[in-house]
N, C-alpha and C positions, 0 to 999 in steps of 0.2 A: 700540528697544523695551526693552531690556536696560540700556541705559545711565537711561531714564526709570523703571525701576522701580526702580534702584539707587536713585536720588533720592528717590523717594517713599520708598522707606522708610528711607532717612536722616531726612527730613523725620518722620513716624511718630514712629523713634527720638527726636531732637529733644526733640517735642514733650511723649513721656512724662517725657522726662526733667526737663522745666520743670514738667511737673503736679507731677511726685512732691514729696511735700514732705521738704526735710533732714531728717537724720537726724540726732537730739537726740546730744551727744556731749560727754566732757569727758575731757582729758586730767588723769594726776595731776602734781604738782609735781615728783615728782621723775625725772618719766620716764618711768615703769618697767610703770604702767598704765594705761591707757583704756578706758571703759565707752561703749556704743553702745546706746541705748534705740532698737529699729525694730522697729515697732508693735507685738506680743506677746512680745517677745523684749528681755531685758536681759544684755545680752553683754560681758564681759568680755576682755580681752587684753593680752596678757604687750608689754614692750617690743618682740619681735619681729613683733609683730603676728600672734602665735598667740592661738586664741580657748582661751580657761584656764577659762571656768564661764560657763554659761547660769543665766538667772532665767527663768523667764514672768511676762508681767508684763502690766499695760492698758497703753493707750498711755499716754505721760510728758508733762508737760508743761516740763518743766524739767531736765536733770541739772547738778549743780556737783561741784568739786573744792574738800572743806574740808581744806586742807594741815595743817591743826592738831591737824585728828583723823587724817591719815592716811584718807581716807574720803572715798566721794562720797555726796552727797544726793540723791536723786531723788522726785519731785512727781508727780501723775497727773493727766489729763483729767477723767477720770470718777471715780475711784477717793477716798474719804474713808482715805487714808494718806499716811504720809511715810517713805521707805527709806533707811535711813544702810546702805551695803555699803561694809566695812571692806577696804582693803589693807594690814593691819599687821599682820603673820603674828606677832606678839603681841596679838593682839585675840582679848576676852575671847568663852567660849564663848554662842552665841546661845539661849535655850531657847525650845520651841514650846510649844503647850497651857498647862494651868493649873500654876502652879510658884508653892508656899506657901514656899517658901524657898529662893533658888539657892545660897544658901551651905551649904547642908545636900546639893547634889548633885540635890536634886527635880526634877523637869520632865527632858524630854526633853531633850539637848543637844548640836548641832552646832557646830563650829570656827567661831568667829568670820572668821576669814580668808577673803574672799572670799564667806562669803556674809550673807544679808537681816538689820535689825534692822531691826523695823516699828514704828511710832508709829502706832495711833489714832486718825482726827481727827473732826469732826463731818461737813465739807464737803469735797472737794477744793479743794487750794493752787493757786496757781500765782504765778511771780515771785518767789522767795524772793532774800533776802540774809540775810545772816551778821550778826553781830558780830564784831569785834577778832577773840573768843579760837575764834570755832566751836563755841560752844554752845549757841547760841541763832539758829534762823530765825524771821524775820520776814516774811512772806506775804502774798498776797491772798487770802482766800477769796470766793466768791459776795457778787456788790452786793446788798444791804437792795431791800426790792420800794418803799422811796422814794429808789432811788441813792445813797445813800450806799456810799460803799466801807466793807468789813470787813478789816480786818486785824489777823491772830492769830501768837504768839507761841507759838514752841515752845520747851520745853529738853529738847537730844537727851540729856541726860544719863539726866534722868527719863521720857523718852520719853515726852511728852505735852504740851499745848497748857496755857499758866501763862494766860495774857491774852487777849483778842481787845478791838477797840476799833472805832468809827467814826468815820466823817471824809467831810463832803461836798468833794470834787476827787477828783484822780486823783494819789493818792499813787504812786510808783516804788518799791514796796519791793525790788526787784534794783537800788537804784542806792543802797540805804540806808549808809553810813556812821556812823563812831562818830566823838563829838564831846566835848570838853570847855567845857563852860557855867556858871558860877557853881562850880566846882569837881565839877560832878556829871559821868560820863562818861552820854551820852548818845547814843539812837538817832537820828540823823537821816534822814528821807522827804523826799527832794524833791517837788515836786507839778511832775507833766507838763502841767496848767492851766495850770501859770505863777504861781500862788500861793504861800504861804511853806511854807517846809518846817517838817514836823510832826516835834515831839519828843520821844522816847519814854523813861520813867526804867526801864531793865529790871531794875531794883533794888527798886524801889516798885512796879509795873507800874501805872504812869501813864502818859496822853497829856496832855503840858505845852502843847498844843496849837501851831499855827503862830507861827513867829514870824521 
């Protein structure tokens, strides 16, 4: 009897553990940090695997490691933002509320290091990839109510969305790469369709379309 109920709830065990869905995660480049998005909670930790700064947060749908900025990105389910959380204990300070001038010291302001810079956006992302230099994601937002995919352009510098474009397939913008074509450095989308990869000038903010 004893021995039959160990089993069942091994089995139990098991089973939660195939329901639960992973936990969105990304280590940084150089080691030393990783952020763990599980479900309300955006958690931070030191290379020892001590937890060093909580966020609350909606659930994510994406987090990455931009090594360029020293910084991970994170994406939401539900949520119309986009969160750059800095590890570069030289990262400038964050301000909350309304701030007419940060250079003047205005607005409220917290250490950049370790915690949130928010971007804005109209829709929730999800699928993001980078450019080359990590300053620019390039996303999926919400399909058009005639399928077309939308895909919007952020630059983390200015902390807000430059472009958004459409495109009937199914663009990969987390598989996006940087290309040089006619001397122009270019965004390239593959399409998981199977169609031609779409080309993006983040320069111009044009769709040079499939090709």
């Amino acid at each position: 009897m004893k021995r039959g109920l160990t089993a069942l709830c091994a089995a139990l065990l098991a089973a939660l553990a195939c329901a639960a869905p992973p936990l969105l995660q990304a280590p940084s480049a150089d080691g030393r940090w990783r952020v763990v998005a599980d479900g309300s909670t955006l958690r931070v930790f030191d290379a020892d695997g001590r937890p060093r700064r909580d966020h609350a947060a909606a659930p994510a749908s994406a987090v990455l490691d931009a090594p360029a900025r020293r910084s991970f990105i994170i994406v939401f389910d539900q949520l119309p933002q986009l969160w750059e959380l800095s590890y570069d204990p030289n990262a400038e300070p964050v301000y909350r509320g309304m701030v007419h001038d940060y250079r003047m010291g205005e607005g409220i302001a917290e250490p950049g290091f370790l915690n949130v810079r928010r971007t804005p956006l109209q829709e929730p992302l999800r699928e993001p990839g980078f450019d080359a230099k990590h300053a620019m994601v390039l996303a999926r937002a919400p399909d058009r109510a005639d399928g077309q995919a939308v895909l919007v352009l952020v630059q983390l510098d200015v902390r807000k969305p430059i472009a958004s474009f459409s495109h009937r397939g199914d663009p990969d913008t987390a598989a996006m790469r940087r290309v040089a074509i006619d001397g122009r450095e270019l965004l390239e989308v593959p399409d998981r369709a199977g169609g031609p990869a779409l080309h993006i000038d983040p320069r111009d903010l044009r769709l040079l379309g499939a090709h």
